[in-house]
N, C-alpha and C positions, 0 to 999 in steps of 0.2 A: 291552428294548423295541425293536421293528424300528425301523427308516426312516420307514417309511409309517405308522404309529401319531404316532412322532414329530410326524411333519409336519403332522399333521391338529389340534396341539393347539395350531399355530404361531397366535396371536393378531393382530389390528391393533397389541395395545400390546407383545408380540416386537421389530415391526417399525418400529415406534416410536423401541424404545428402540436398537437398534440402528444405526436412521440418525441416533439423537441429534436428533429431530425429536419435533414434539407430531403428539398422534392425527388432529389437524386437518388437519397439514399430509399426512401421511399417508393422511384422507379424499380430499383434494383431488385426490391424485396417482392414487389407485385411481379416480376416478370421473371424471377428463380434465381438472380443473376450472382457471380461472386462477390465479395470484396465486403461483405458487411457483419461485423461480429455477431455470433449468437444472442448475446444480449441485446444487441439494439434491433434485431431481428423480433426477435420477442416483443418488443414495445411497439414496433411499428406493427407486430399482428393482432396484439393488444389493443391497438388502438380502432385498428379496423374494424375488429369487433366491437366495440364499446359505442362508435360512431355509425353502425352499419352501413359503411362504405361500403358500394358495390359497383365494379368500373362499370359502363355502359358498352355491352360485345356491340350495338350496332354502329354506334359512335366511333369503335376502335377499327371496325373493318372499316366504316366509310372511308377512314382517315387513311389508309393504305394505298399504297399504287397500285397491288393487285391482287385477287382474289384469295383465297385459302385453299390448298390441294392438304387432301388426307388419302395417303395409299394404305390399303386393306390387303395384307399378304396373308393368304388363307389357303390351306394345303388340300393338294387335289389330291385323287382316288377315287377310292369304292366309299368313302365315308360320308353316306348321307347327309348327318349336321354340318356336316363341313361345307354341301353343295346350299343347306337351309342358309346359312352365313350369306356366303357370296349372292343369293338370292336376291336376301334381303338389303344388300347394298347396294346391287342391281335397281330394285323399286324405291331406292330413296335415292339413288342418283337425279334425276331430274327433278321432283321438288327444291331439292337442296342450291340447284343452280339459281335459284330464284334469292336464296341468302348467300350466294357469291362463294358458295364452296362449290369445289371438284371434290367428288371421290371416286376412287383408281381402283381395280382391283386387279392382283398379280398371285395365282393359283400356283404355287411350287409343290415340287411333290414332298407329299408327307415323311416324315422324321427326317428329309433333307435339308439338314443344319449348314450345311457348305452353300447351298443356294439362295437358303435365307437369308444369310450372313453380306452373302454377293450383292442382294435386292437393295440389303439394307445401306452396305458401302455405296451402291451407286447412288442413292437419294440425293440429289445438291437442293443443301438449303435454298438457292434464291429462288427453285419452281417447287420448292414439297414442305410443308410445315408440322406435318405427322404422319408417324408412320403405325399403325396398328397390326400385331402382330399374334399368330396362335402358334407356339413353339414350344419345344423341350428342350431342358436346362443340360445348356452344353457351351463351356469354353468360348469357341467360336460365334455363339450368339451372345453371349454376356459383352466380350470384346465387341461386338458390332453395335452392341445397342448402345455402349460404353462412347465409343466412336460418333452415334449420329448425334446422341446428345451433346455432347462437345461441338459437332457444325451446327447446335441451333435447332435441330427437329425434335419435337418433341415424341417422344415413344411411348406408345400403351400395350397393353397385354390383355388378351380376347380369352375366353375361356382358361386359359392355363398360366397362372404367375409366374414372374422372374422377380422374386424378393429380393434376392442378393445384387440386381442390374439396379443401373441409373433409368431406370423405367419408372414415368411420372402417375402411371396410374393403373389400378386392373379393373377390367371389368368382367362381371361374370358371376356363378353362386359360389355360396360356400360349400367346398367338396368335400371339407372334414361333414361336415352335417347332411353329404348327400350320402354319401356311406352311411353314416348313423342312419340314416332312416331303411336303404336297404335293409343292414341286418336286423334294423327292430321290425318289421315289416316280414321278415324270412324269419325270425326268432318267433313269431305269431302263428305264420302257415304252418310253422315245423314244430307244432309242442312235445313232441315225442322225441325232437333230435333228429340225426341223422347228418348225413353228407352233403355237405356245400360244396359247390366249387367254384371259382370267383378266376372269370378273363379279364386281362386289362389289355389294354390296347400296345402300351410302352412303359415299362415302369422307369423312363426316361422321362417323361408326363408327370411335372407335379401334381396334375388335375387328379390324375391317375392313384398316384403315390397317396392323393389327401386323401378319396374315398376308401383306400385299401387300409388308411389308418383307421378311420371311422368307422369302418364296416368291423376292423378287429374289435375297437373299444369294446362295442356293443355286446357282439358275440364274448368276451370274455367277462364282460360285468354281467350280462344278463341271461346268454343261451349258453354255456357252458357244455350242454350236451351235445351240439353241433360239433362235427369235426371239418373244419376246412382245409382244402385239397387247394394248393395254389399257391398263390396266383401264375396262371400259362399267361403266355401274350401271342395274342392272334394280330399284331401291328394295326389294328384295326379293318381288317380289309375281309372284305367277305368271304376270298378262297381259303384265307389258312384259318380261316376264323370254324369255318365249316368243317377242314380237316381236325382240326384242332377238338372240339366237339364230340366229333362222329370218335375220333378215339378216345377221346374222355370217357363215351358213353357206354364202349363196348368194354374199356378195362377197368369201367365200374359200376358193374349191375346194383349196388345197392346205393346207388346215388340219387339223393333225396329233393338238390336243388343246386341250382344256376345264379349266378350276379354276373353279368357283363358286365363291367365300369367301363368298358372303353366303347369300338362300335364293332364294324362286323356283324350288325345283328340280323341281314341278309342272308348270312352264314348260318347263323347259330339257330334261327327258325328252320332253313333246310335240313338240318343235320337232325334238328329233334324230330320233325315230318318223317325225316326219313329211317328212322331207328324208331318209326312206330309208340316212340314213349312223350311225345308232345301231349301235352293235358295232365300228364301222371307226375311229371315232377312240376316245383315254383321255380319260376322263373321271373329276376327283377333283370331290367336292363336300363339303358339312358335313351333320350331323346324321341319325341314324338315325329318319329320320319316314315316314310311307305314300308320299309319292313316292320318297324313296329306297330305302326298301327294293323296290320294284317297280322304278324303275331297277335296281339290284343285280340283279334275279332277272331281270330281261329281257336284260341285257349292255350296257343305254345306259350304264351309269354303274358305275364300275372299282371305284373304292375311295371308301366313305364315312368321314370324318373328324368322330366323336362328342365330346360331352364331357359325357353321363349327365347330362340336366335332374331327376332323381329327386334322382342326389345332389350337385346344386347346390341345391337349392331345402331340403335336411337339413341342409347344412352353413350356409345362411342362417339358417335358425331357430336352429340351435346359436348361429352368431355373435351374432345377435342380441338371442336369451336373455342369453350374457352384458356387450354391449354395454348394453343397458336397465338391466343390474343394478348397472351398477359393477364388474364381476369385474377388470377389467382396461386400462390402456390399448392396449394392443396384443393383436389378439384372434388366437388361432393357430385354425386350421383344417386338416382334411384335404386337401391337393392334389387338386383335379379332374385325373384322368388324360385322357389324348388317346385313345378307343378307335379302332383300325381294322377295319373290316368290307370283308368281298368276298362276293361270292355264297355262297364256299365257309363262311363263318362266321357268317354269321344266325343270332342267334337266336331 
């Protein structure tokens, strides 16, 4: 008999008897639940591994009286990735009804922490089994995420982490290493030095805050001669992102370079167009959306810095699926990669 036949016949009461535990306690540990010391925690996940227990999700939905709902609370505005997101939950809504999940989506307006919070209190566990959320680390969202996990739902984090909540999973890249590559990237263009100046969207945004860390590493271990002017915050939207910019640009004629980390890049491509110095400074920015790709093809904007909302928004529904079920307390996923695009690679 292979491996893999093996494994597939590994039972709850395998792994049971293994960690010398009852199936109860066993339940507990598989579905997050309290009541079970650290230690014997450990042996029952020991054992999991050692026995390659892996529950069967389609087993576990059949078993249910009814389907799996995941709501997608994804923040409206001018911010393109944010509209790429809800899209792409949009084109997996229907496949998905085919494997007995609902997914919902609920557009709040951006950095409004009081609305999310609301979305998130009204969720009742017996119609919503997770909730997926893209937010900034604020009091009122820790409390609510704090809250839906106590009724039962399970909580994930979409592009921007909440490390300090009872939030069971993130998904998304790593932002310290998406900064790193901007500045090593801009430490390249710029071998002479000169003037950066670096927008974020909210330095309320840990997403925001990682890149602005990792774009300093860089710049201090390696470009040294760069001086950075910043970080402003354009809330990501394209009219003060514009403003914001256009007077960047006129109270610093010897400004050498641009890093958007947040968006507004709608903004930020008009203001350069229109201060005539588009093509003369580098310019990095995020997300492969219709104003960047048009920055890209025009020469406003150098290098855009991606991380595929199609398959972040796959890999949430995977998590989720087995979050909702019990599969696991620690749920693994595919690494979202960092794509880089330049004019020359669009595609």
């Amino acid at each position: 008999m292979s491996d893999e036949a093996a494994r597939r016949r590994v039972t709850v009461h395998d792994v049971a008897r293994a960690a010398g535990v009852s199936l109860a306690t066993v339940d507990r540990v598989l579905n997050g639940r309290p009541g079970v010391r650290a230690a014997t925690t450990e042996r029952v996940e020991e054992a999991i591994k050692n026995l390659g227990f892996s529950r069967d999700l389609n087993a576990s939905l059949m078993a249910r009286s009814r389907d799996l709902k995941v709501v997608f609370f994804i923040p409206d505005g001018s911010n393109e990735f944010m509209d790429s997101l809800a899209e792409a939950v949009t084109r997996r809504a229907g496949p998905t009804l085919a494997d007995r999940m609902h997914l919902e989506t609920q557009r709040i307006r951006a950095l409004d922490t009081g609305a999310l919070a609301a979305g998130l209190d009204a969720l009742d566990p017996r119609t919503c089994d997770c909730a997926v959320i893209v937010t900034s680390e604020e009091p009122d969202i820790l409390a609510a995420v704090d809250s839906a996990t106590r009724r039962g739902i399970a909580v994930m984090t979409l592009v921007s982490d909440l490390p300090g909540s009872n939030r069971r999973h993130f998904i998304g890249v790593d932002n310290v290493a998406a900064g790193r590559t901007a500045a090593s990237l801009l430490g390249r263009f710029l071998p002479q030095g000169g003037q950066v100046a670096v927008i974020a969207g909210s330095l309320h945004l840990r997403d925001h805050l990682e890149r602005l860390e990792g774009f300093r590493q860089i710049l201090s271990a390696d470009f040294s001669d760069i001086e950075l002017l910043g970080p402003l915050e354009g809330h990501d939207e394209r009219g003060e992102t514009e403003a914001l910019v256009s007077k960047l640009l006129v109270e610093n004629p010897r400004l050498s370079g641009i890093y958007n980390l947040g968006a507004g890049n709608a903004g930020l491509v008009s203001a350069l167009k229109n201060s005539g110095r588009a093509g003369r400074l580098r310019v990095i920015a995020h997300e492969l959306t219709a104003p960047t790709r048009e920055g890209l093809r025009s020469g406003a904007i150098d290098v855009v810095l991606d991380q595929n909302p199609d398959g972040e928004i796959r890999e949430a529904i995977a998590a989720a699926r087995s979050l909702a079920l019990g599969a696991a307390r620690h749920v693994a996923t595919d690494p979202i990669e960092i794509g880089i695009f330049l004019r020359d690679n669009l595609r």
